[in-house]
C-alpha positions as a Markdown table, in Angstrom:
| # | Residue | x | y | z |
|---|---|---|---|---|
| 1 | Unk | -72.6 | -51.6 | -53.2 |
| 2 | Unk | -74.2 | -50.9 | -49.4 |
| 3 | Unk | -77.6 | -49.5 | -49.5 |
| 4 | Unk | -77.5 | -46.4 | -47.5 |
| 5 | Unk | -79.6 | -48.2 | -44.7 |
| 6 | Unk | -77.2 | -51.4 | -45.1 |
| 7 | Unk | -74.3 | -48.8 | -43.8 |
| 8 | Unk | -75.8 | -47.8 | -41.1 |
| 9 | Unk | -76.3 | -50.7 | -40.1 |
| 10 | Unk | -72.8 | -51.9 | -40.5 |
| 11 | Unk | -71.7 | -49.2 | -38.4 |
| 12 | Unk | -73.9 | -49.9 | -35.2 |
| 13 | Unk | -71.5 | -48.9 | -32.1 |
| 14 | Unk | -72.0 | -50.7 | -29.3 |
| 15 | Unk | -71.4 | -47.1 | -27.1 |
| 16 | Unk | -74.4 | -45.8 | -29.0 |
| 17 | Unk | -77.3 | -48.1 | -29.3 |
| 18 | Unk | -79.0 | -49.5 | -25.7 |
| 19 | Unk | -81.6 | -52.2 | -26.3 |
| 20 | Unk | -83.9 | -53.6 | -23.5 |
| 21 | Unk | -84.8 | -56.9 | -23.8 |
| 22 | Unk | -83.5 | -57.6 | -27.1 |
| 23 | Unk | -84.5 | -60.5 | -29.4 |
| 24 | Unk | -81.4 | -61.7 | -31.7 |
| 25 | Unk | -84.5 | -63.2 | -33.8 |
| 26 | Unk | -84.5 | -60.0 | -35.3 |
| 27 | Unk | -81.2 | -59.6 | -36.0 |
| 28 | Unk | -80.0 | -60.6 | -39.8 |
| 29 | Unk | -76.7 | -61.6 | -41.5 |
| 30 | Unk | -75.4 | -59.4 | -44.1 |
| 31 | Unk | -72.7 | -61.0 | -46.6 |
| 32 | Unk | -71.3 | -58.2 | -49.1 |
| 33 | Unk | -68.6 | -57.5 | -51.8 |
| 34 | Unk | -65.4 | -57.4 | -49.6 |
| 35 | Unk | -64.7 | -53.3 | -49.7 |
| 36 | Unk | -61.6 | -51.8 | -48.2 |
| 37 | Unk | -60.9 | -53.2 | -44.9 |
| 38 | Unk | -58.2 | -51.5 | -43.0 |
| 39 | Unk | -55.2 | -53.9 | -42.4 |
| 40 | Unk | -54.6 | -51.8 | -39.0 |
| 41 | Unk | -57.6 | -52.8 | -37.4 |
| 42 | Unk | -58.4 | -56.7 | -38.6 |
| 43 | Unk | -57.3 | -59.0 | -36.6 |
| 44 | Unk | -56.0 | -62.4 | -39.0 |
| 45 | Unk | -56.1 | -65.8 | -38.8 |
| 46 | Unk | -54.7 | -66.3 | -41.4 |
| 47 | Unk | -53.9 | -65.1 | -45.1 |
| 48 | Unk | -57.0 | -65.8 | -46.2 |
| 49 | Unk | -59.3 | -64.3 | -43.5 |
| 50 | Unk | -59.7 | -62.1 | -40.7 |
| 51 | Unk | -61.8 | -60.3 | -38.5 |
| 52 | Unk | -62.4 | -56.9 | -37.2 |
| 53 | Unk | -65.2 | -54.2 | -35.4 |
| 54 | Unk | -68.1 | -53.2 | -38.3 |
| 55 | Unk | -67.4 | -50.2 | -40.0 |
| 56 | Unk | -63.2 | -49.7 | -39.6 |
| 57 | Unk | -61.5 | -47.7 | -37.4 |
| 58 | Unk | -61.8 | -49.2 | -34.1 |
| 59 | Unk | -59.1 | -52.0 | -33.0 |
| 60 | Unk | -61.8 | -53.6 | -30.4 |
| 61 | Unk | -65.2 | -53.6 | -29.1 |
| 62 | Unk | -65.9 | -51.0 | -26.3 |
| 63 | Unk | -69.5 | -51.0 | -24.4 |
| 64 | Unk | -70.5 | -48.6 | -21.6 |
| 65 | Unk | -73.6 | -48.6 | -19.5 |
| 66 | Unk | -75.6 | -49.3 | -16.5 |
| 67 | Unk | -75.2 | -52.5 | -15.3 |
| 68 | Unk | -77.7 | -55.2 | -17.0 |
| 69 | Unk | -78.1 | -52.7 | -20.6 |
| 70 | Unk | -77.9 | -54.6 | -23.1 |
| 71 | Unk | -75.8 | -53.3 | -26.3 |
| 72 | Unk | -75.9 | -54.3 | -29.9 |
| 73 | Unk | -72.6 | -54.2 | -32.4 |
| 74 | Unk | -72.1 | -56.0 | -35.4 |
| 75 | Unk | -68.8 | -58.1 | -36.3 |
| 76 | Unk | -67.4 | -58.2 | -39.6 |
| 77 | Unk | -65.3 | -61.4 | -40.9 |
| 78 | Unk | -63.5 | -60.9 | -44.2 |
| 79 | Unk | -62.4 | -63.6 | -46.6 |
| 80 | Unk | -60.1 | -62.4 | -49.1 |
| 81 | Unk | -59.5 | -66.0 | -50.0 |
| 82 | Unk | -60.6 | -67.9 | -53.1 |
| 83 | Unk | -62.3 | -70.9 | -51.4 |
| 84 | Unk | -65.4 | -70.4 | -48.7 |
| 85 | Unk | -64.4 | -70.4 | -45.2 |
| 86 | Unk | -66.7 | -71.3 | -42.0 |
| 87 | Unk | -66.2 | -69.9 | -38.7 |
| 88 | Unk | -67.5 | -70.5 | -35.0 |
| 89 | Unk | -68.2 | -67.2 | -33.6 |
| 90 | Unk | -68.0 | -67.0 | -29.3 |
| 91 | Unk | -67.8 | -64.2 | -26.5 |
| 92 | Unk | -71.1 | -62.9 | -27.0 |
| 93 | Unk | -74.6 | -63.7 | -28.2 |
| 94 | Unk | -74.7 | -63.8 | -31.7 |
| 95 | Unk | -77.3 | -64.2 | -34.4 |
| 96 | Unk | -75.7 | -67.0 | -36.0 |
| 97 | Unk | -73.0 | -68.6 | -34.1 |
| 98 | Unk | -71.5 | -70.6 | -37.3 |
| 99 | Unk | -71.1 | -68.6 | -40.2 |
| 100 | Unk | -70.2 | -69.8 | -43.5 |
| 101 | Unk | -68.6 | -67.1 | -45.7 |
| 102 | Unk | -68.2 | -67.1 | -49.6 |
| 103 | Unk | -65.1 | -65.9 | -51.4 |
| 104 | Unk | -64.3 | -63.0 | -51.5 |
| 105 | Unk | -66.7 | -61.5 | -49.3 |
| 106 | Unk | -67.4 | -59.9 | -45.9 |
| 107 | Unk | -70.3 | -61.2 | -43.3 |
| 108 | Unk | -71.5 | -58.6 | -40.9 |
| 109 | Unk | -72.8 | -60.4 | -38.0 |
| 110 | Unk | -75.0 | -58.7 | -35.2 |
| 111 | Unk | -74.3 | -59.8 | -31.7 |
| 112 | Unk | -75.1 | -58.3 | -28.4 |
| 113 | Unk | -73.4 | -58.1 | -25.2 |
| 114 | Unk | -75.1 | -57.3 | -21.3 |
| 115 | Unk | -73.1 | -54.9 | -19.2 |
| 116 | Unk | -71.9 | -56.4 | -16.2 |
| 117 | Unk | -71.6 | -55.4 | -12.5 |
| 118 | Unk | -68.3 | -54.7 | -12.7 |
| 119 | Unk | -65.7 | -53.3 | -15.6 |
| 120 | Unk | -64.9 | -56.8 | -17.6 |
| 121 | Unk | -62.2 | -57.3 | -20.8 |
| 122 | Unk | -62.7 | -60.3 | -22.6 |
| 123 | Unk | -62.5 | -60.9 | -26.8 |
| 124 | Unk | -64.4 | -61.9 | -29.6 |
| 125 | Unk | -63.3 | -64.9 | -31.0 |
| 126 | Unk | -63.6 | -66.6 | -34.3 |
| 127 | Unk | -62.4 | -70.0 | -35.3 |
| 128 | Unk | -62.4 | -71.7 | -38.4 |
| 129 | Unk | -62.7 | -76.0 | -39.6 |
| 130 | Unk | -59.1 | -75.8 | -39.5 |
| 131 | Unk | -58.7 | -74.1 | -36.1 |
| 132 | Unk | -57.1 | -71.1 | -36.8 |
| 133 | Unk | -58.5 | -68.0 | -34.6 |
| 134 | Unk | -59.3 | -64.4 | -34.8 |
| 135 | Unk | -59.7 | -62.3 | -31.6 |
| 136 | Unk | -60.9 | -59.0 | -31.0 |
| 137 | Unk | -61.0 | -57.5 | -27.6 |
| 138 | Unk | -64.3 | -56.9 | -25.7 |
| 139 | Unk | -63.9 | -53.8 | -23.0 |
| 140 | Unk | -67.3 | -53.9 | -20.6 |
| 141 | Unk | -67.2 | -50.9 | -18.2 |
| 142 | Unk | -70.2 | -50.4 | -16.0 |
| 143 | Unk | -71.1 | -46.9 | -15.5 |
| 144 | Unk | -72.6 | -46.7 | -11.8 |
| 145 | Unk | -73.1 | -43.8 | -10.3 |
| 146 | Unk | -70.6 | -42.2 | -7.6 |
| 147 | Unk | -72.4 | -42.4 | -3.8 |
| 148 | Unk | -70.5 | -41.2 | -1.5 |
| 149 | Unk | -71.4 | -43.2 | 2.3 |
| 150 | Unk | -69.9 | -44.5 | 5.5 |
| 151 | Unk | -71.1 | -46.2 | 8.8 |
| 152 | Unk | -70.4 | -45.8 | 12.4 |
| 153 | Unk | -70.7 | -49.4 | 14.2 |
| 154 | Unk | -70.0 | -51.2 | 17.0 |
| 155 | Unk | -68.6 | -48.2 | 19.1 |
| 156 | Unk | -67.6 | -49.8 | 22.8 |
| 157 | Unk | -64.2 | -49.1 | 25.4 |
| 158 | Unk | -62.0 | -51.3 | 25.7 |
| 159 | Unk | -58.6 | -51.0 | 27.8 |
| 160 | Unk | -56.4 | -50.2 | 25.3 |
| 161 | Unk | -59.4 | -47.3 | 23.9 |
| 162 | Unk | -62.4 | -46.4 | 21.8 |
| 163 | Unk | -63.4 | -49.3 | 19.5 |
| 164 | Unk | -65.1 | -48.7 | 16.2 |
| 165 | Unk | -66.0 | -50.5 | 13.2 |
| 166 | Unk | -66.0 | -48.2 | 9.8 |
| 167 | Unk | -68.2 | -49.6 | 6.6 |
| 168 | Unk | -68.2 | -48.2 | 3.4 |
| 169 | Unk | -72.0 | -48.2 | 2.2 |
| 170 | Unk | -71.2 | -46.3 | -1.1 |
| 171 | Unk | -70.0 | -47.3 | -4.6 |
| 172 | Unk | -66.9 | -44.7 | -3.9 |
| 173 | Unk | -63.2 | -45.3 | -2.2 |
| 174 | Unk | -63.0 | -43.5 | 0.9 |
| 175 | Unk | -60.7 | -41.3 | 3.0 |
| 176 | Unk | -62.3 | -41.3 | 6.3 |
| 177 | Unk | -61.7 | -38.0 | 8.9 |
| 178 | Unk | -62.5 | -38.3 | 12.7 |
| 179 | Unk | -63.3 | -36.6 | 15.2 |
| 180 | Unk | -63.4 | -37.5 | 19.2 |
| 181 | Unk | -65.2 | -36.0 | 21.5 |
| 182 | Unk | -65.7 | -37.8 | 25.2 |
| 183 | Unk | -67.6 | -35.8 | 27.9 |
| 184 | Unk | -67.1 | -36.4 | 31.7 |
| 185 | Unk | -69.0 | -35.3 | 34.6 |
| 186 | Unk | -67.2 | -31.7 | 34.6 |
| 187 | Unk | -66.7 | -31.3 | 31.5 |
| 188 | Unk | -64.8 | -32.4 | 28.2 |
| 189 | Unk | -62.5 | -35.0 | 29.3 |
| 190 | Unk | -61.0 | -35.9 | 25.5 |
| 191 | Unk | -61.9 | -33.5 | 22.1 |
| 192 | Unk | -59.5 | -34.2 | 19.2 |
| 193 | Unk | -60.0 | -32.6 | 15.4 |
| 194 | Unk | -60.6 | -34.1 | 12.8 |
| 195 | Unk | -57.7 | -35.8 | 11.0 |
| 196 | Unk | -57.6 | -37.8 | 8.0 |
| 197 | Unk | -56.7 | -41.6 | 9.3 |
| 198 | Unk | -54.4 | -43.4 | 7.6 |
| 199 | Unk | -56.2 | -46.0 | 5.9 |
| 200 | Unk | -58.4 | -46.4 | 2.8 |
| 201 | Unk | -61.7 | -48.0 | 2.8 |
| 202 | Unk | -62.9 | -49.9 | -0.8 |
| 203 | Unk | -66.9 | -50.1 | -1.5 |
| 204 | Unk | -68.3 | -52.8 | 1.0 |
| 205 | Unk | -65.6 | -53.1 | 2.7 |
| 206 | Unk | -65.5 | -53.2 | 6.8 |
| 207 | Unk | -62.5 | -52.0 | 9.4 |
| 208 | Unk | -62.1 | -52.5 | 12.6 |
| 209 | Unk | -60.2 | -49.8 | 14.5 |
| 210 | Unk | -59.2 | -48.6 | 18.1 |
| 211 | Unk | -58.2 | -44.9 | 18.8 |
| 212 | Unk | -55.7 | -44.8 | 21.5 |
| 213 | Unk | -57.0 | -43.2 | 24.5 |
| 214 | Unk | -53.7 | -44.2 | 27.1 |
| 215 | Unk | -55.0 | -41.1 | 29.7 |
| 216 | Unk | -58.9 | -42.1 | 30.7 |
| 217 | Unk | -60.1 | -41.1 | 33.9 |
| 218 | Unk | -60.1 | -43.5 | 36.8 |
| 219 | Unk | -63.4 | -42.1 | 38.2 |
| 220 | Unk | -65.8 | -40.3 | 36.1 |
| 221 | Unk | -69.0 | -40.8 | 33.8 |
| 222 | Unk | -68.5 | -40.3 | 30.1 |
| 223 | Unk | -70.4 | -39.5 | 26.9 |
| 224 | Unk | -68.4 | -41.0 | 24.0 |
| 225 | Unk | -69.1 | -39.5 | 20.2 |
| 226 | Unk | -66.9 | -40.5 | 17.4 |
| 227 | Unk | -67.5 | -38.3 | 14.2 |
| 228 | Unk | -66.6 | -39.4 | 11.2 |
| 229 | Unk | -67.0 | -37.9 | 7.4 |
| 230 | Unk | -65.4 | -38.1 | 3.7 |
| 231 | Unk | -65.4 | -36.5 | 0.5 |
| 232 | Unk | -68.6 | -36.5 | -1.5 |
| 233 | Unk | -70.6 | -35.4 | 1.5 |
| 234 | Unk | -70.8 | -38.8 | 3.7 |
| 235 | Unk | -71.0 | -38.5 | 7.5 |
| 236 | Unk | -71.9 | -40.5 | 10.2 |
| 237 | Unk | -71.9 | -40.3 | 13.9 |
| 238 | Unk | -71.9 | -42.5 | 16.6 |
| 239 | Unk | -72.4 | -42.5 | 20.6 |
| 240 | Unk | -71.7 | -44.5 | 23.8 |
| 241 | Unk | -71.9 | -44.3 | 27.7 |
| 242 | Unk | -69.5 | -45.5 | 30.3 |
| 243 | Unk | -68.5 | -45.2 | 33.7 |
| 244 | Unk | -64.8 | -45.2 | 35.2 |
| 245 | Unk | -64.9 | -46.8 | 39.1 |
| 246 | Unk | -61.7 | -47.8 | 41.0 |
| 247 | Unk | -62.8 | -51.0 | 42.6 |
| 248 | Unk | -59.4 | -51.5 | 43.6 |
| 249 | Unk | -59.0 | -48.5 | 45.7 |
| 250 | Unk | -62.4 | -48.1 | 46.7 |
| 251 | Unk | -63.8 | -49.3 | 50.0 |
| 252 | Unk | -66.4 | -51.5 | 49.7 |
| 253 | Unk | -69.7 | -49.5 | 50.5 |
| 254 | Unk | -67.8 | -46.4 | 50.0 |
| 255 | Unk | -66.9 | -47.4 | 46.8 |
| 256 | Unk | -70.2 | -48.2 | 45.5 |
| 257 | Unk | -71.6 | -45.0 | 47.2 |
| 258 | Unk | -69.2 | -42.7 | 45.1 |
| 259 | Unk | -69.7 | -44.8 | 41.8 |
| 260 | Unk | -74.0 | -44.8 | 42.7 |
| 261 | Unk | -73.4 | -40.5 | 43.0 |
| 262 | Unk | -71.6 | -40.3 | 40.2 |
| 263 | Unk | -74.2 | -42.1 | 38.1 |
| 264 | Unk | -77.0 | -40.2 | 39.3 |
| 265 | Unk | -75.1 | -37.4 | 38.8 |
| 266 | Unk | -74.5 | -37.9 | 34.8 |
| 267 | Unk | -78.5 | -38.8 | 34.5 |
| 268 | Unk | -79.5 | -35.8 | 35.9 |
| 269 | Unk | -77.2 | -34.3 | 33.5 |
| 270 | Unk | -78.3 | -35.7 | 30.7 |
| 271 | Unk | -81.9 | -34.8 | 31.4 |
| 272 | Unk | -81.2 | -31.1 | 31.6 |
| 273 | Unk | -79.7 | -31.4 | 28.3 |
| 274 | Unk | -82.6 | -33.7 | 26.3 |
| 275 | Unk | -85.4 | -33.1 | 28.5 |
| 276 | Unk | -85.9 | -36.9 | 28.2 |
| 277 | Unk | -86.1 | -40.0 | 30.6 |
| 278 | Unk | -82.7 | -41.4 | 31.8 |
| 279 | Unk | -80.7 | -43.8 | 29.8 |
| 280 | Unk | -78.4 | -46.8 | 30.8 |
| 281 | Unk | -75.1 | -46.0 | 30.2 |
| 282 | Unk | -72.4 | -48.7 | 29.2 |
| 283 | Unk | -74.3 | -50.1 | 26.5 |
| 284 | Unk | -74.1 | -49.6 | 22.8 |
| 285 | Unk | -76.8 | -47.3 | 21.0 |
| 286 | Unk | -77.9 | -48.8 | 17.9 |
| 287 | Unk | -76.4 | -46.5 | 14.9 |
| 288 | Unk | -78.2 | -45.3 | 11.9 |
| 289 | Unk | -76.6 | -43.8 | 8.6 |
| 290 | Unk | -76.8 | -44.3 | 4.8 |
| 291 | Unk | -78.3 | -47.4 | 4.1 |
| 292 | Unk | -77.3 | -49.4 | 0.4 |
């Protein structure tokens, strides 16, 4: 019979033991009197063997944690047979990769598994001299924590409208809202709501979008200010500068007089309203926002 600290650890979970740094030199094989194994939940070989989770009542291995934990479960290989039986154990790190088991008896062997990066299904696999096979499924999920986080880049005009990149700094899939606001020399010149756009944006992934803007002015200097947010509390904003001049139409020195007032114009404007020095419009500002 199983002492009472033999059963425990038989019954190791894998979703309730984190070790750091683990040594498998520590780890030791148990070979006991085969007890009642439930059929349901061993997967066979063959007639004589089979394998199965420690402790019954679990059809495969499930692990959860942050990514790099390192987990500890225990395998248990059955031979009902009459004649020993060796088998090559693979899929994790084990304490003894070749175990030999007697008649009639059950091995519990320790082995350990490191959460990855991402969720992962593999199996346990056990193959004896003969090269039958016994698999049990391995389910890694790593638990990382929901961060909600967007980007604003590369805002600029183009002739067909406002170019934007969006990127999705978090660990979340987003559903990103904008909201355009363009100021001109008298005023707001463009101001939509937000709406949700119709695209989604995956962790670390990068879009590059227009919004139409078919009605710009032909003369006029702008402030451009895209908005844009998503659930979970990200936000980011970004800003640009323009000027509209009909060189076509314009007359030369006339021309350049207008576009030269309207410029000044928009600087003194923009003093009055940030009491700072004057800018160059035109160009694109550098953006900050949540960094990964």
């Amino acid at each position: 019979m199983l002492s009472a600290a033999t059963r425990a650890l038989s019954r190791l979970s894998l979703s309730g033991l984190s070790l750091s740094g683990f040594s498998l030199a520590g780890l030791s094989l148990l070979v006991v009197l085969v007890g009642p194994v439930p059929s349901a939940v061993a997967v066979s070989a063959a007639d004589g063997w089979s394998v199965a989770p420690s402790g019954g009542g679990r059809p495969a291995f499930y692990a959860e944690g942050a990514p790099g934990t390192v987990l500890q479960d225990t395998l248990s290989v059955t031979n009902r047979g009459t004649e020993p039986v060796t088998v090559r154990l693979s899929g994790a790190a084990f304490a003894q990769g070749t175990v030999r088991v007697p008649a009639r008896t059950r091995a519990d062997v320790p082995f350990t598994v490191t959460v990855p990066d991402r969720d992962r299904t593999g199996a346990i696999v056990a193959r004896d001299t003969a090269g039958r096979t016994g698999r049990v499924p391995l389910h890694l999920r790593s638990a990382v924590p929901d961060l909600s986080a967007l980007t604003v880049e590369h805002l600029s005009l183009r002739p067909d409208g406002i170019a934007y990149e969006l990127v999705n700094r978090g660990t979340t899939t987003l559903a990103p809202r904008l909201a355009v606001r363009v100021d001109g020399l008298l005023g707001p010149v463009l101001e939509r709501a937000p709406r949700t756009l119709p695209v989604e944006l995956p962790p670390g992934r990068r879009l590059r979008l227009t919004e139409p803007w078919p009605d710009r002015p032909a003369l006029d200097a702008v402030d451009v200010r895209l908005t844009v947010t998503a659930a979970g509390g990200a936000r980011d904003t970004a800003r640009t500068s323009a000027r509209f001049v009909p060189w076509g139409t314009a007359a030369g020195a006339g021309g350049a007089a207008l576009s030269a007032g309207a410029f000044l114009a928009v600087r003194r404007r923009r003093r009055r309203r940030s009491g700072r020095g004057p800018e160059s419009p035109g160009t694109d500002v550098e953006l900050t926002g949540a960094m990964t």
